[in-house]
ZAMARGU-4260 file (C-alpha; in steps of 0.2 Angstrom, whole numbers, plus 5000, padded with zeros to 4 digits):
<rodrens>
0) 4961/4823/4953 | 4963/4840/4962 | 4976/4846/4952 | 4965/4847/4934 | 4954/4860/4943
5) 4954/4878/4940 | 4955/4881/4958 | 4972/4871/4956 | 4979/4880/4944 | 4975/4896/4948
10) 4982/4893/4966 | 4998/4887/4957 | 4998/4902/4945 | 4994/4914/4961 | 5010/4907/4972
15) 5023/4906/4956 | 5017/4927/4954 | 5021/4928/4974 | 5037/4918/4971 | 5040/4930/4957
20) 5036/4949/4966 | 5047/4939/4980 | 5063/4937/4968 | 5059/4952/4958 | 5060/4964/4975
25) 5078/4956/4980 | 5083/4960/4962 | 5077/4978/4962 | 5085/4982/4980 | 5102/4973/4971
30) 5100/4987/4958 | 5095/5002/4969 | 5111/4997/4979 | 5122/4996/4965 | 5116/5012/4958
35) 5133/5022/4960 | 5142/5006/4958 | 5153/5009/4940 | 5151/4996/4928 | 5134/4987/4937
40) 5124/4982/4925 | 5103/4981/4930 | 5095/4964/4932 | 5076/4960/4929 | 5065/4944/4933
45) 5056/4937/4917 | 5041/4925/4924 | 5025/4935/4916 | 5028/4933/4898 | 5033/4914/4900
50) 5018/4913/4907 | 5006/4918/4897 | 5015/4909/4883 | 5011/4894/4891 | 4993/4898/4896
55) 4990/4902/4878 | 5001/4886/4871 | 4984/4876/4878 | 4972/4886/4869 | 4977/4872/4853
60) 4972/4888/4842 | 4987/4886/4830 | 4987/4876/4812 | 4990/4858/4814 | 5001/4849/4806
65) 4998/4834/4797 | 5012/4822/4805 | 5013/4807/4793 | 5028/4800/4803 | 5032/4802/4820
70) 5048/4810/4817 | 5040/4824/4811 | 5039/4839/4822 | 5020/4846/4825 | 5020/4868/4822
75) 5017/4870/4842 | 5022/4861/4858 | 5011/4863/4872 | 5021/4871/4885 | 5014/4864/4903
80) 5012/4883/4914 | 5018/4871/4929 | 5036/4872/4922 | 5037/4890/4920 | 5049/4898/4932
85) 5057/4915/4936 | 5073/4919/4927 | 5084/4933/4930 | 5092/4941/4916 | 5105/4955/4916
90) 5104/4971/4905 | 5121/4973/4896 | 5115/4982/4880 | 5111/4998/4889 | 5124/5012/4898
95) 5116/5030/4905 | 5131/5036/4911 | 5148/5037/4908 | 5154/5027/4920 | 5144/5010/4912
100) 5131/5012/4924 | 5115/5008/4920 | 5102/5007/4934 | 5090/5021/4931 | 5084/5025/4951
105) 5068/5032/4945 | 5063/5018/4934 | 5068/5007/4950 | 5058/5016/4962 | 5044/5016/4950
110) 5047/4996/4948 | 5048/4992/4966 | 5032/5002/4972 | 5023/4993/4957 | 5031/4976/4962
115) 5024/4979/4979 | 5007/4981/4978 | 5007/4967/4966 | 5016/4955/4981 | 5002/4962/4992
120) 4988/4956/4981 | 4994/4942/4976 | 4998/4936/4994 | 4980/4942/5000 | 4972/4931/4987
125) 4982/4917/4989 | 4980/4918/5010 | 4960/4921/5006 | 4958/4904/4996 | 4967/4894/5009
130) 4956/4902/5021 | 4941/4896/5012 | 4949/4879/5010 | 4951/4878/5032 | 4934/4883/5032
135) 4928/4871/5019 | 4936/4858/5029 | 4932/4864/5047 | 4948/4870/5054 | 4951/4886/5062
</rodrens>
């Protein structure tokens, strides 16, 4: 019952971000350490993308196909958003340096203050609508 609400699913959307901005901050201080490190290669966190693949997978706005067996395989699979999770990918295509390297420090402290303020927000809205769910309830 409560979990085909919007409130539901924007409350699991708003913690998966936070979970997200959580991994994706270790990542980027594993990079900014390894920046003289020869041979390192980046990582990243992919979660946003995946996301909105799913979000969009529920819209039904596709062709459909007509399925006259059941062994045939229908143009789009709805992809549940609950099942989306991080992932963390390593960057081997690229090298900056001659040493293999390829952590760029500026692009990483660009990330990281971006990544940030995004946790912050994210944690604030999640932390405001459990407060308006103790208040609904009564509890303090």
């Amino acid at each position: 019952m409560f979990s085909d609400t919007t409130y539901a699913k924007t409350m699991t959307i708003a913690k998966g971000l936070v979970n997200t901005y959580a991994i994706r901050a270790e990542v980027i201080a594993d990079n900014i350490a390894n920046v003289s490190t020869p041979n390192f290669k980046r990582s990243d966190v992919t979660f946003e993308y995946e996301l909105n693949r799913a979000l969009n997978s529920e819209k039904n706005t596709g062709m459909k196909a007509n399925m006259t067996d059941p062994r045939h395989i229908p143009f789009e699979i709805p992809q549940d958003y609950k099942t989306v999770k991080p992932n963390i990918i390593v960057d081997y295509d690229t090298s900056y340096r001659n040493d293999k390297n390829n952590v760029d420090i500026d692009k990483e402290m660009a990330e990281e203050a971006k990544n940030t303020m995004r946790y912050q927000l994210f944690t604030q809205i999640v932390n405001s609508q459990y407060r308006q769910i103790r208040k609904v309830i009564g509890v303090s």
